[in-house]
N, C-alpha and C positions, 0 to 999 in steps of 0.2 A: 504494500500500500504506500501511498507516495507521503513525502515529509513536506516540510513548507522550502529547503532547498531545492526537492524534485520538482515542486510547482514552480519556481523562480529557475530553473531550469539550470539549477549547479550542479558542478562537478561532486557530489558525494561518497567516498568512499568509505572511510574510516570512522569518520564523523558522526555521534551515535546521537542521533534527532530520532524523537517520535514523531509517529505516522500523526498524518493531517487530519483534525478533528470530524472533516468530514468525508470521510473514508466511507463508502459503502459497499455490505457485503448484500448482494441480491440472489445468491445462489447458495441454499446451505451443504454443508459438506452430508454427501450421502455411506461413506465409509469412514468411523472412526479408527485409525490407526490405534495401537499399544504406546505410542512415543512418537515425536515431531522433532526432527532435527532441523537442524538451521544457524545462522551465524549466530552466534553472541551477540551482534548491536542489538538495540534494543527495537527498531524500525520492524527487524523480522519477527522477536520476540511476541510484537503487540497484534501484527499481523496474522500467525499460526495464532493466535488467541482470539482473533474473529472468527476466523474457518473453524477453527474446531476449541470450542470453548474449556472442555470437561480434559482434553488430551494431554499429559505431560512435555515439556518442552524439554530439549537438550541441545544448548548455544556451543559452538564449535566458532573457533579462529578460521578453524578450515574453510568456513562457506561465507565468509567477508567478502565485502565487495571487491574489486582490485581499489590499492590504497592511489592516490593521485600524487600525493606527495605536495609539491609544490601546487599544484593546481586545484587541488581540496577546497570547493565550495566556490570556485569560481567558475566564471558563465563562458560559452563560446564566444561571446564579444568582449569579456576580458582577455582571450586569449588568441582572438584568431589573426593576427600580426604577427604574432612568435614563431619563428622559423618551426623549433622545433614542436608545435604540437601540431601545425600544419603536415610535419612528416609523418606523427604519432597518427593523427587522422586518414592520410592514406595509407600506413602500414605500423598497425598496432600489433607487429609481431616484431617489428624490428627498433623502434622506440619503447623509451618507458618516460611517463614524467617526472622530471625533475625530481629528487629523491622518493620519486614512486618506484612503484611494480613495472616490472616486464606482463606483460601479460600469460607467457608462459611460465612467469613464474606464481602467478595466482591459479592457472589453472593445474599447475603442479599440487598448490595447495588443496585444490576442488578434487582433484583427482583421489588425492589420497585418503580426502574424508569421504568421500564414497565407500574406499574401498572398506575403510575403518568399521563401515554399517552392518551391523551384525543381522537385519529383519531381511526378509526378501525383497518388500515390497514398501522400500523406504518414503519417506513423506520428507519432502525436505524444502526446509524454508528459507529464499536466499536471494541476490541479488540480480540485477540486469547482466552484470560481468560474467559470473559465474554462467548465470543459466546460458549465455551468448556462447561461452567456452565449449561449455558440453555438447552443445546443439551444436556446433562447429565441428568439434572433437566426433561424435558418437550419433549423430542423425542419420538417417538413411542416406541422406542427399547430402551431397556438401556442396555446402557453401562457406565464404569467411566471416568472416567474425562481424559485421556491418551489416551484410544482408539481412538476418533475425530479427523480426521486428519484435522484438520483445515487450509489452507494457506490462503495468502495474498489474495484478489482481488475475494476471492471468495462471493456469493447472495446465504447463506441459508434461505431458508423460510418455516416457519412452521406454518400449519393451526389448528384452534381448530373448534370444533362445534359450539361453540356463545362463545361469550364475558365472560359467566358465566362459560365454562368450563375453561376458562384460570384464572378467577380471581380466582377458585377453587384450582388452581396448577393441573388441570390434565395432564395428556399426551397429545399432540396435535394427531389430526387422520392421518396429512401425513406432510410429510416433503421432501424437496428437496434442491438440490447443485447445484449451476452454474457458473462457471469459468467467472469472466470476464478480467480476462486481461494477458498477455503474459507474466509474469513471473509466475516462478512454485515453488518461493523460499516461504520455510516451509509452 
């Protein structure tokens, strides 16, 4: 769910803002998991606590946004003169910002708290970055990292054939998108 950064349209990484007072959930969750993973800020925290009220939470470093470093909570018009985020924009695999993250080095992080999940059928509560990685990384179709249109509020879910084809890093066999809640912002 989006913070009042996401609405002002900042660079948010690390920065632990709560979600925006008028966040709505219009779709109730129809399967209650045993436990909700997700990053530790507290944005995800508040969020898995709309979808699914009653469910225990478990915060992970691992599923943090990528950090911006320098660029942390500023806007593309603060930034879009600077040589280097201009580079960072057309290849966010070869830039990192200013005492930020590489990208592959957040999805290294995304990667490993995956694998860390001990349930089959993980619920996991997390960022635009992250879920952009994975969907990069592990989608049927590849695309990079830019393409995804990833928004707030939305239930991607990606299936693999067993267990073994995910610990492999393969592609998963189907993937789907489910809107759940009334805002359409990013």
């Amino acid at each position: 769910m989006p913070t009042l950064a996401n609405i002002e349209r900042r660079y948010i990484g690390w920065s632990d803002e709560s979600i925006s007072q008028s966040s709505q959930v219009y779709k109730e969750a129809t399967w209650c998991p045993d436990i909700i993973n997700g990053s530790d800020l507290l944005r995800c925290q508040e969020t898995a606590a709309l979808f699914y009220p009653k469910t225990p939470y478990q915060g992970s470093q691992a599923f943090r946004e990528m950090s911006f470093g320098d660029w942390e909570l500023r806007t593309y018009e603060d930034l879009k003169n600077e040589v280097n985020y201009q580079k960072w924009l057309t290849n966010p695999n070869e830039v990192a910002p200013p005492n930020g993250e590489f990208v592959d080095e957040m999805g290294s992080r995304v990667r490993a708290g995956l694998k860390s999940l001990q349930c089959y059928h993980p619920v996991v509560v997390t960022h635009g970055g992250p879920i952009r990685y994975v969907l990069t990384q592990f989608a049927p179709d590849e695309r990079d990292f830019w393409s995804w249109d990833v928004k707030h509020g939305d239930k991607w879910t990606l299936c693999w054939d067993s267990r073994q084809c995910f610990e492999e890093e393969k592609r998963c066999k189907s993937l789907s998108v489910e809107r759940l809640t009334e805002s359409e912002l990013m």
